[in-house]
N, C-alpha and C positions, 0 to 999 in steps of 0.2 A: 176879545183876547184876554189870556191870563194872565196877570200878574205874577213878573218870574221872580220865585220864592230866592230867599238870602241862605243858605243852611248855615253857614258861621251862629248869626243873630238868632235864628231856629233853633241849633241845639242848644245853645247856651239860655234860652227862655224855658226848654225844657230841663235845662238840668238844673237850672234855677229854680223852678217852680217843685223840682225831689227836694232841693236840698229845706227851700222853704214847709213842705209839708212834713220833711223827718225833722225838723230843726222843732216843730209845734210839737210832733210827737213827745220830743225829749224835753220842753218843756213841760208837757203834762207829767211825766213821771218824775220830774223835779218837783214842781206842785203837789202833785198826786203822793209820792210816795215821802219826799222833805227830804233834808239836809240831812236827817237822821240814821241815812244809810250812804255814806258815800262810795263805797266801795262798789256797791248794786247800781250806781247809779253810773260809775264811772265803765264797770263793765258794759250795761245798756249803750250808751253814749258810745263806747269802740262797736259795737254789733254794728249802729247806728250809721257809723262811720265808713265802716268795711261794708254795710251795703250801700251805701251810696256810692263809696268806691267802684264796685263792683259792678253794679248799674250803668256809672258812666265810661266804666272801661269797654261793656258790652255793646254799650249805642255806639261806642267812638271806634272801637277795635277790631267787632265781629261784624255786628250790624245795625244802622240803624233804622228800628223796629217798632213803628208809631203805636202798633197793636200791643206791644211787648211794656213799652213806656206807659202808654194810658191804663193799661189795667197794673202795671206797679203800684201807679202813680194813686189810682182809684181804690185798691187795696190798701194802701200803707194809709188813705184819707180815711175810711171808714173805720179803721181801729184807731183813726185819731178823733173822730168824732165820736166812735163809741166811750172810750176812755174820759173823753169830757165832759162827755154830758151824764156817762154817770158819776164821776164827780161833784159835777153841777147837781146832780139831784141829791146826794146824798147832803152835800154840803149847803143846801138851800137854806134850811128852818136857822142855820147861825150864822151865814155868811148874804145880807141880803145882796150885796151886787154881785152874784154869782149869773143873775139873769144876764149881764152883761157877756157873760164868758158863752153860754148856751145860745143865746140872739146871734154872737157871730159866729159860733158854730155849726148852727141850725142856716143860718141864710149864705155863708159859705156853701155849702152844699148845695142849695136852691142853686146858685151862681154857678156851681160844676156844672150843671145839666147845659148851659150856654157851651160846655168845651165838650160835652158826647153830642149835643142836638145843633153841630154845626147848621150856617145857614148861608148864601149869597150875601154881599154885604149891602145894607141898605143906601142909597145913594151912592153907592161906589167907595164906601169910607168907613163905615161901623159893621164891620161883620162878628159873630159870635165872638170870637176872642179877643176882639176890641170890647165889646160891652161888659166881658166878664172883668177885665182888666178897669175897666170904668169902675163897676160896680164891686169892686175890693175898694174902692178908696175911701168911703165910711165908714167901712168895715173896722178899717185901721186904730180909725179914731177910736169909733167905740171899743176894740179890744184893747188899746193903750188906756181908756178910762179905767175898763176893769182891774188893767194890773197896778195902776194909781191906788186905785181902792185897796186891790187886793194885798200890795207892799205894806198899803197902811194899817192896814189888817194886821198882818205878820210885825211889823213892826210895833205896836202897840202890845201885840199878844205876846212877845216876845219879852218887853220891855215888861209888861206885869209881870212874868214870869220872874223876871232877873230881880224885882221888889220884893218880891214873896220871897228870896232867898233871904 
């Protein structure tokens, strides 16, 4: 027999997991583009906003539509990992822990394939979306290292800047 699903705790894991992938997005373009445009950035960030809006009004209001959410959701990842990692490459030869930023970028993704290539749970208790959920959790650390690095970075680069004045 199956286990009868929660939909409360279901959609709320999917809307959590949009808001977490546009929330990366709009870190990139903060990173990516800087402080140096905030007007671009703030627009971005309401697009940003108003689709997730718009997202969760249609799962909750019209329909919820697992086909509809997973290729959002698969969409809005791949122009977050495209974004970053060419970041990541451009920015390698001066920034060395930018590896940090591309590792979890790169094994993120490996880790989606556990949420298209469902499976049975193994002993009755890990099934794909439990492992994927596992296997973010060093993820974390290592992308918190990079932004370590990376604040220190900016903050450094920053600070010779403001000397040189």
């Amino acid at each position: 027999p199956s286990i009868p699903s929660c939909p409360i705790p279901q959609k709320l894991d999917y809307f959590c997991a949009s808001a977490v992938v546009l929330h990366s997005v709009y870190l990139c373009c903060v990173r990516t583009l800087g402080l140096q445009r905030p007007a671009l950035i703030s627009i971005f960030r309401a697009f940003l906003l108003l689709f997730l809006a718009c997202h969760i009004s249609y799962l909750s209001l019209v329909r919820f539509d697992y086909g509809y959410n997973m290729a959002a959701n698969a969409g809005i990842g791949l122009l977050n990992v495209a974004w970053w990692l060419r970041w990541c490459l451009r920015n390698r030869p001066r920034l060395p822990h930018v590896w940090k930023c591309a590792a979890v970028v790169l094994l993120l993704q490996a880790l989606a394939l556990l949420e298209l290539l469902d499976f049975p749970p193994l002993l009755w208790v890990l099934d794909a979306h439990a492992l994927w959920h596992i296997g973010t959790i060093p993820l974390n650390v290592l992308f918190y290292s990079f932004l370590m690095d990376d604040s220190l970075y900016l903050l450094k680069a920053n600070s010779d800047l403001l000397k040189a004045d």
